[in-house]
C-alpha positions as CSV (number, residue, x, y, z in Angstrom):
1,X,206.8,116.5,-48.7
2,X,203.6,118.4,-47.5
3,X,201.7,115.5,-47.9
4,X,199.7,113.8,-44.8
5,X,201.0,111.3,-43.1
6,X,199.6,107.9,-43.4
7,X,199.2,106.9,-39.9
8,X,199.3,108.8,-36.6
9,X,201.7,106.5,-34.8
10,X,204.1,107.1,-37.8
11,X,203.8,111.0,-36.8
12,X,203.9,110.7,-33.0
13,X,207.8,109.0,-33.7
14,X,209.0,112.1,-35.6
15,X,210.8,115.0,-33.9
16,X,209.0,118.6,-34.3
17,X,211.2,120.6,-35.9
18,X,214.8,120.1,-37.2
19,X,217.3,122.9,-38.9
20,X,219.9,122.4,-41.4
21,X,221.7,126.0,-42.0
22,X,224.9,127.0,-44.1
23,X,226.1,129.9,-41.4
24,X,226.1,130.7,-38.0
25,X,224.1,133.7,-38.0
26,X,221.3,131.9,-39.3
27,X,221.6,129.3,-36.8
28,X,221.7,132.0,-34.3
29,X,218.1,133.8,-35.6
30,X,216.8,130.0,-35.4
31,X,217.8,128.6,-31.8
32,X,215.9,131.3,-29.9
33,X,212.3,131.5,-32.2
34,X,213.0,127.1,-32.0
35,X,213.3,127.6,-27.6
36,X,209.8,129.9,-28.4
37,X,208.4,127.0,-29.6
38,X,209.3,124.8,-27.0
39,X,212.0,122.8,-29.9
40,X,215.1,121.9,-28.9
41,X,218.1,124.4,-30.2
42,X,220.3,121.5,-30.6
43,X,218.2,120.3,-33.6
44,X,219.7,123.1,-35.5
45,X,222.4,121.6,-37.6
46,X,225.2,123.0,-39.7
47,X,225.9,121.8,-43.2
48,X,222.7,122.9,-45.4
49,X,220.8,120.4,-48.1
50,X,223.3,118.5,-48.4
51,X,223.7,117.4,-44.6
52,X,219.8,117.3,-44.8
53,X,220.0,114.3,-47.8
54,X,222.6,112.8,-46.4
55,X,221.0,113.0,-42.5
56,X,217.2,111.9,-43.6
57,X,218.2,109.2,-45.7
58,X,219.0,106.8,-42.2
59,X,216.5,108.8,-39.9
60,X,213.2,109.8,-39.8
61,X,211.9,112.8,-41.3
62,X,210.8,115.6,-38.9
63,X,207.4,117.3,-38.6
64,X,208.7,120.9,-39.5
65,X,212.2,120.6,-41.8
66,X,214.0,124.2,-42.3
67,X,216.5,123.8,-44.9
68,X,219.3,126.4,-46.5
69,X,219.6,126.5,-50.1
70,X,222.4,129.1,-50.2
71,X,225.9,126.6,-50.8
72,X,223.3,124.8,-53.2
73,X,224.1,125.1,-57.0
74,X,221.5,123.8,-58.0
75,X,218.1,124.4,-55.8
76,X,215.7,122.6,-57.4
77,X,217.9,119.6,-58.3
78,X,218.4,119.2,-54.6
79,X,215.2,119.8,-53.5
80,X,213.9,117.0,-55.7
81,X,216.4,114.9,-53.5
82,X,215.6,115.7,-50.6
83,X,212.1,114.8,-51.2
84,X,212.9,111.4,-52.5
85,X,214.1,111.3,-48.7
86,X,211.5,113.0,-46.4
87,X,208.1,110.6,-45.2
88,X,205.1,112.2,-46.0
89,X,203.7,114.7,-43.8
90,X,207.4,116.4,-43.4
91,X,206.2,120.3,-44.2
92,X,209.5,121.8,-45.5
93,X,210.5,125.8,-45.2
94,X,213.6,126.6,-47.6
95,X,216.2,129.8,-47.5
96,X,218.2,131.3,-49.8
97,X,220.0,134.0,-51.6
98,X,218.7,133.6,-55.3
99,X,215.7,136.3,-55.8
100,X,213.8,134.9,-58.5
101,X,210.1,134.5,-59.0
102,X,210.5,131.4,-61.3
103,X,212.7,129.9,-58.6
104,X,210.4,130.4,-55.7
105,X,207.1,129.2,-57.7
106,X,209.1,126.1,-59.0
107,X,210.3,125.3,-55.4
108,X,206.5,125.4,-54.4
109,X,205.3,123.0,-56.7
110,X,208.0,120.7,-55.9
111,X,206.2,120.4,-52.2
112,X,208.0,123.0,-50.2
113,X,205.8,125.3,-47.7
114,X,207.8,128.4,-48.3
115,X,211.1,129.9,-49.6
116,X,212.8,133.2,-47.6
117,X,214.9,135.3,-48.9
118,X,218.5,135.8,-46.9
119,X,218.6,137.8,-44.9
120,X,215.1,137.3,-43.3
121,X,213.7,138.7,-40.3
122,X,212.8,136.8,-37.2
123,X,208.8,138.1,-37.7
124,X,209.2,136.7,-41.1
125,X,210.5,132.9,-39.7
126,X,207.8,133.2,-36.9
127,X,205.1,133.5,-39.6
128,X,206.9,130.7,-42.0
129,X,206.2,128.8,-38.3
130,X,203.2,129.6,-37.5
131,X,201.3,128.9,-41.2
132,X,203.7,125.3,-41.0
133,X,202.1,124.7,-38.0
134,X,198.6,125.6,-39.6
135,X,199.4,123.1,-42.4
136,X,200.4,120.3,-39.7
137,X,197.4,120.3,-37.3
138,X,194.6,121.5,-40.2
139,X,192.4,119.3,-42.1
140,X,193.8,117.0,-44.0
141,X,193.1,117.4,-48.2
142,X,191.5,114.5,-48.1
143,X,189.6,115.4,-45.4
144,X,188.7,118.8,-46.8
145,X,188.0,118.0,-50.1
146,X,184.0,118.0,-51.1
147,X,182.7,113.9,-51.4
148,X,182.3,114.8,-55.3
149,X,183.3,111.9,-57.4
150,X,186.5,111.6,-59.5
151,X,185.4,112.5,-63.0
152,X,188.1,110.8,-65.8
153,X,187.8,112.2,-69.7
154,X,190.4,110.9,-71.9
155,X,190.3,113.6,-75.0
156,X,191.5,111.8,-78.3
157,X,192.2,113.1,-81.8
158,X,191.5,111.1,-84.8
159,X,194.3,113.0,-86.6
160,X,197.1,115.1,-85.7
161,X,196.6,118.1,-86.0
162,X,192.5,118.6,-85.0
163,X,192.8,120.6,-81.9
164,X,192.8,117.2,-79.6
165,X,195.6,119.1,-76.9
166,X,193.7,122.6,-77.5
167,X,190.4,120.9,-76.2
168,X,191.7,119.2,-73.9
169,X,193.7,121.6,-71.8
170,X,190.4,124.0,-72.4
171,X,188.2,120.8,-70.7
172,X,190.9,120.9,-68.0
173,X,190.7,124.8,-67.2
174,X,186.3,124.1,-67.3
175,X,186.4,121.5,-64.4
176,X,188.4,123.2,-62.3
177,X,187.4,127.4,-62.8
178,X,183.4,126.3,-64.1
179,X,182.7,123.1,-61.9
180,X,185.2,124.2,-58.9
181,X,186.5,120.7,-59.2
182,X,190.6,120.0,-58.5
183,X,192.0,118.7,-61.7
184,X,194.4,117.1,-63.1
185,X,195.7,117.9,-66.7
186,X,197.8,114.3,-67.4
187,X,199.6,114.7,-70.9
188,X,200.6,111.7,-72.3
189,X,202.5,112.5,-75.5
190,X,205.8,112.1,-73.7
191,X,208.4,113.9,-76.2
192,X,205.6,116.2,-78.0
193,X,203.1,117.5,-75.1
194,X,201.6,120.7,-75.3
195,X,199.9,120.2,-71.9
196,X,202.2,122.4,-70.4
197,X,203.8,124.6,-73.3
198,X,199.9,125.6,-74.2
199,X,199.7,127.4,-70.6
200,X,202.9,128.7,-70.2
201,X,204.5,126.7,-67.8
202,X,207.9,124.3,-67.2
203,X,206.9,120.6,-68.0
204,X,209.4,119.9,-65.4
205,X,210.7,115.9,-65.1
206,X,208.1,114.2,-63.4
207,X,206.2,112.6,-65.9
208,X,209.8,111.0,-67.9
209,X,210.8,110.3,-63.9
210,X,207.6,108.2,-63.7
211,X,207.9,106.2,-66.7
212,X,211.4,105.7,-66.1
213,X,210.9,104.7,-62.3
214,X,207.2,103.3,-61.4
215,X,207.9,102.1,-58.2
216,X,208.5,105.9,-57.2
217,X,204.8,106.2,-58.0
218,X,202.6,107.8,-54.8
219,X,200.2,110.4,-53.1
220,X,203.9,112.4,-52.6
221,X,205.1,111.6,-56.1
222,X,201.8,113.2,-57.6
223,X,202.2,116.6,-55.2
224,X,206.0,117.1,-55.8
225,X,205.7,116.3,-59.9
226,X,202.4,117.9,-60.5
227,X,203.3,121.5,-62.1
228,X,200.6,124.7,-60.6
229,X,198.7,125.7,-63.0
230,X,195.8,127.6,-61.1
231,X,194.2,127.6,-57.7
232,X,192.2,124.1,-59.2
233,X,194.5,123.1,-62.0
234,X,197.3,121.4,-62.0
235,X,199.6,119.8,-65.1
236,X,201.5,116.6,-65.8
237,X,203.7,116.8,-69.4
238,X,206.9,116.5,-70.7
239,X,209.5,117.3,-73.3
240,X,211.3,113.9,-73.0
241,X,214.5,114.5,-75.7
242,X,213.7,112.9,-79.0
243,X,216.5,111.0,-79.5
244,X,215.8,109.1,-75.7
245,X,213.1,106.2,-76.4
246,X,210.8,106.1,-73.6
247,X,210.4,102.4,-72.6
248,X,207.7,101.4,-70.9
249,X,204.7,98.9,-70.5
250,X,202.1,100.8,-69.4
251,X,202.1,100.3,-65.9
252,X,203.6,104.0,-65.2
253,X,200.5,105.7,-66.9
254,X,198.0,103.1,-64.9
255,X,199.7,103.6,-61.5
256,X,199.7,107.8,-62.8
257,X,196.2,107.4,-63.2
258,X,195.2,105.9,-59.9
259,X,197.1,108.3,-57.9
260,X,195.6,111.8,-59.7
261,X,191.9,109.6,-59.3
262,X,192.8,109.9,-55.2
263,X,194.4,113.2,-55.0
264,X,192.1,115.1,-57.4
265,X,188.2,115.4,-58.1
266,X,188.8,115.7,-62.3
267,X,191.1,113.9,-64.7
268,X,191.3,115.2,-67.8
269,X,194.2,112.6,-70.0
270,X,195.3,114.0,-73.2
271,X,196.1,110.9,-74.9
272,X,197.8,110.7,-78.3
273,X,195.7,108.0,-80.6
274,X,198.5,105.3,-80.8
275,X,198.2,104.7,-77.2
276,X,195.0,102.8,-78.0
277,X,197.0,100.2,-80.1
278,X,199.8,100.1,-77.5
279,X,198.1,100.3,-74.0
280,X,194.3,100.2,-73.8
281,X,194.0,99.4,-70.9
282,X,194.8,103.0,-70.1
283,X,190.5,103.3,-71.0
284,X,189.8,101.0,-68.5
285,X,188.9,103.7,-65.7
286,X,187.6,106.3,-68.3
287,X,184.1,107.4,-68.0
288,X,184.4,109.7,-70.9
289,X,186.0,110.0,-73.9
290,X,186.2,113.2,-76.0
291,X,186.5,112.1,-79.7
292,X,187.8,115.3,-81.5
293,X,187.0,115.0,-85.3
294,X,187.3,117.6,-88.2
295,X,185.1,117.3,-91.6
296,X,187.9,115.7,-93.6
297,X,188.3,112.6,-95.5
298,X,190.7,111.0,-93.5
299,X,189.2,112.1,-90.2
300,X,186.1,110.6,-91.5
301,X,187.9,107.4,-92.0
302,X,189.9,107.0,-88.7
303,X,187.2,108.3,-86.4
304,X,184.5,105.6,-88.1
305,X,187.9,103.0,-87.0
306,X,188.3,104.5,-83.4
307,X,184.4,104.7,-82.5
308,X,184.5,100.9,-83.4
309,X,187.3,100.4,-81.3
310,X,186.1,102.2,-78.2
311,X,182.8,100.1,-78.7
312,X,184.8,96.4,-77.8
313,X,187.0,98.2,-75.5
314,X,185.9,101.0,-73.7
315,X,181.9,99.3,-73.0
316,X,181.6,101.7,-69.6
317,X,182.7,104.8,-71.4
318,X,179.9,107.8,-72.7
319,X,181.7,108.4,-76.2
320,X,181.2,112.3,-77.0
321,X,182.4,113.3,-80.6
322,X,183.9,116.9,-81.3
323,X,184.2,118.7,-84.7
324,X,186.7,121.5,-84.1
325,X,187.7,124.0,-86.3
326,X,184.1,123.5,-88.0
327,X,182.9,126.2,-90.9
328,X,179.6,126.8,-92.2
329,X,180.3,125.5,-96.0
330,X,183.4,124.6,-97.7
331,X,184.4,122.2,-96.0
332,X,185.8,119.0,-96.9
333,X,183.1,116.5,-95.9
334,X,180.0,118.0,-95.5
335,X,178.5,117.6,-91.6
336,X,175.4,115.5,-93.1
337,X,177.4,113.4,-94.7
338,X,180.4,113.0,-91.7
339,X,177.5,111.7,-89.0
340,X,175.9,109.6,-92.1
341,X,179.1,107.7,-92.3
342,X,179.9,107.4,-88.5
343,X,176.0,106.3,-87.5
344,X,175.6,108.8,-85.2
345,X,175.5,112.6,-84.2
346,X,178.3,115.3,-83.8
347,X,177.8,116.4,-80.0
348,X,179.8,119.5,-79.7
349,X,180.7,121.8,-83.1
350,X,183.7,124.2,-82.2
351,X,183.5,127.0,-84.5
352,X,187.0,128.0,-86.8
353,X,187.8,130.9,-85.1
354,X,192.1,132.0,-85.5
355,X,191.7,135.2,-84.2
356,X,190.8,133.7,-80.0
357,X,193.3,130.7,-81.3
358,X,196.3,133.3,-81.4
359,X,195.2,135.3,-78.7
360,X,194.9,132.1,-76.3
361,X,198.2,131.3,-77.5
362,X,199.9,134.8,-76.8
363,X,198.5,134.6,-73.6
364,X,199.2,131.0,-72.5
365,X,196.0,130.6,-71.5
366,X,193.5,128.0,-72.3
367,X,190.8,128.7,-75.3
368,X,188.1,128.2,-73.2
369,X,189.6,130.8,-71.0
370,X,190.5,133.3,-73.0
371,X,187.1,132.7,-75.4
372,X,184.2,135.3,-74.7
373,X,182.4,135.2,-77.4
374,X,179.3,132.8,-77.1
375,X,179.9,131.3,-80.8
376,X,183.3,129.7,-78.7
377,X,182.4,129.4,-74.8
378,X,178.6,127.9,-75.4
379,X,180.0,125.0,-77.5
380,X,183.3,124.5,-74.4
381,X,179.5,124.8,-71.7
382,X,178.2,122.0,-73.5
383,X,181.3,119.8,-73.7
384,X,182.0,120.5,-70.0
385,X,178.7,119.4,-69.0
386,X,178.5,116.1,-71.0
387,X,181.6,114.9,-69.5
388,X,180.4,115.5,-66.6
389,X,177.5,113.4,-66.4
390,X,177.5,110.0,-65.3
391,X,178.8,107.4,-67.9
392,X,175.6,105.5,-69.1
393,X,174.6,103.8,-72.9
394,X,175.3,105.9,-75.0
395,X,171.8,107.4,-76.5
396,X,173.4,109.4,-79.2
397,X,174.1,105.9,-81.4
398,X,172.5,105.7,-84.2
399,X,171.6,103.1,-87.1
400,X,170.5,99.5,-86.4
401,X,172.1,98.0,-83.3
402,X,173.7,94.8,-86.3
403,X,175.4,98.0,-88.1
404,X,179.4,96.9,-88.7
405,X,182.1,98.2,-89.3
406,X,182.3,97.1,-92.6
407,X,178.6,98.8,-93.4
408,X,180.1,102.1,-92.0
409,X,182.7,102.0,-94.4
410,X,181.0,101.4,-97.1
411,X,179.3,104.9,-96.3
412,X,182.8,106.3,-96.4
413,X,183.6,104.9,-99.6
414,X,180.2,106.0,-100.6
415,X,181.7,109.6,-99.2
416,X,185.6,109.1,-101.0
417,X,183.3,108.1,-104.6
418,X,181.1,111.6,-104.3
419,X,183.9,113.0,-103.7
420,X,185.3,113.9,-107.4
421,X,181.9,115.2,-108.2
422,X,181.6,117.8,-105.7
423,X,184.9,119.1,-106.4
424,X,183.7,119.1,-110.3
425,X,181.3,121.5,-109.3
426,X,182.7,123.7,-106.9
């Protein structure tokens, strides 16, 4: 729904405007404003969403679709029906007695144009009309949209529990409020995400409908499942029931991927580390890849084995490493000895600061967003700018060009031996 229609001979077939109501006094406030309009009164049917499903599964879609939600128990449910139904470019206005603020913003991100509230006045439909109209015979997004290039990070964590989601809804929130880019926040831990819990917002089903249906998988897919996060963010997560195994071969996150690259102008994926075992070729496409690190042992260890891995199998991608949660001393690994043992520098230090962790949490708001001291936003300026450069070698590698994988372990068992020592003497 909402969505343009992919050709114009498709569009020229489709009737203007058809009705489906629940009472006759709504059908009477239609037929005359549809006679205004020079629409025909008898396309103003009786029998609300339900006569809509059933009616635009075995004819085409119309141009403008008014639909009444009132004998619906379920709006949104049915909504999502009828969109799995309507041909793209089928702008849909919605009525119905529920007053709720939650209901009317999830309608809208579903694809609807606009939801009014029974009883509505005539002035009120005419505008619902009018701004339809607007949305038909305007430029298309496509169209509209600036010729910037898609941008693709994939943030990943070398443990649980470094900050990877935190940075990577805050990277999100930069490309679209800093670089004015649409983007597309795509979550891929399926039955843990924190894509959309961090900011607030209803994961909704469409990421668990994806995996569990590809084929489903288009331009009108990605507008109806895409939750609103802000005027140039938008979210893809989910909280798939943990005791439902999500199947899949990889082919739902791929296809996923190709449709945000069209629809937006910056992908941001949060992917969960085991991913890389199971489906790498979800780096394929990735011209940037946001490492998050902390000064631990173990991080040491897994990032030294991840680093290595996106060398054979991510070639094309600019690799940029992130401590987070970084103090001045006392740490675990010292920041000397962490970039010794990898073979190359730390890019972007986050600062440990709790205090904007809570408050970005109380808020639902992203860190980066709710961040103003400079200790916080300058390192989030620099991350946001590095991913946004264009993918080249990376310059930041250091150590011979024959170093292995086995040399830079030896560092870290150099690191695991010392140690004992420096616990001795703290």
């Amino acid at each position: 729904m909402n969505a343009p229609s992919s050709t114009g001979r498709t569009a020229s077939l489709r009737d203007p405007f058809t009705a489906f109501v629940c009472d006759e006094a709504t059908a009477d406030l239609l037929r005359p404003i549809a006679v205004e309009h020079g629409w025909s009164p008898e396309k103003v049917n009786k029998g609300g969403l339900r006569n809509a499903v059933q009616t635009l599964s075995v004819s085409a879609s119309p141009s403008i679709l008014f639909v009444d939600l009132s004998e619906s128990g379920d709006p949104l449910s049915d909504i999502n029906a009828l969109a799995e139904v309507c041909e793209p470019g089928t702008v849909v206005i919605a009525a119905g007695q529920v007053n709720d603020v939650r209901l009317y913003r999830d309608l809208v991100a579903s694809g609807i144009q606009d939801y009014l509230l029974k009883p509505f006045s005539p002035d009120q439909l005419r505008d619902a009309f009018a701004n339809a109209q607007l949305t038909i015979s305007g430029p298309r997004v496509s169209e509209a949209a600036s010729e910037k290039p898609n941008v693709m990070a994939a943030v990943i964590g070398v443990r649980g529990g470094v900050g990877a989601s935190t940075i990577a809804s805050s990277l999100a929130w930069l490309m679209g409020d800093k670089a004015g880019r649409s983007t597309a926040l795509l979550d891929l831990d399926v039955h843990f995400g924190t894509g959309a819990l961090g900011l607030d917002l209803e994961p909704g089903r469409g990421l668990t409908d994806a995996i569990e249906n590809p084929s489903r998988i288009d331009g009108l897919f990605i507008e109806r499942a895409m939750v609103r996060a802000s005027d140039k963010l938008c979210v893809l997560s989910a909280e798939a029931p943990i005791n439902q195994a999500m199947l899949t071969d990889g082919s739902a996150f791929f296809q996923l991927q190709e449709e945000i690259r069209h629809a937006f102008e910056g992908t941001v994926v949060d992917l969960p580390r085991n991913m890389l075992v199971q489906f790498p070729h979800l780096l394929n496409d990735v011209q940037a890849v946001v490492v998050v690190v902390e000064f631990t042992l173990a991080a040491t260890r897994d990032a030294i084995r991840i680093l290595s891995w996106l060398k054979a199998n991510a070639p094309q991608a600019k690799v940029i490493v992130v401590a987070n949660k970084s103090l001045a001393a006392g740490q675990e690994v010292t920041r000397k000895d962490f970039e010794h043992s990898i073979e190359r520098k730390v890019d972007v230090a986050l600062p440990f600061d709790p205090k904007a962790a809570m408050q970005a949490a109380k808020l639902g708001q992203p860190l980066a967003k709710s961040a103003k001291a400079a200790k916080l936003s300058q390192p989030f300026n620099q991350l946001l700018t590095a991913a946004l450069e264009q993918a080249g070698e990376d310059s930041t590698q250091a150590g011979p060009a024959s170093s292995s994988l086995l040399g830079k372990l030896g560092n870290f068992k150099a690191l695991v031996s010392k140690k004992p020592r420096e616990a001795e003497a703290a």
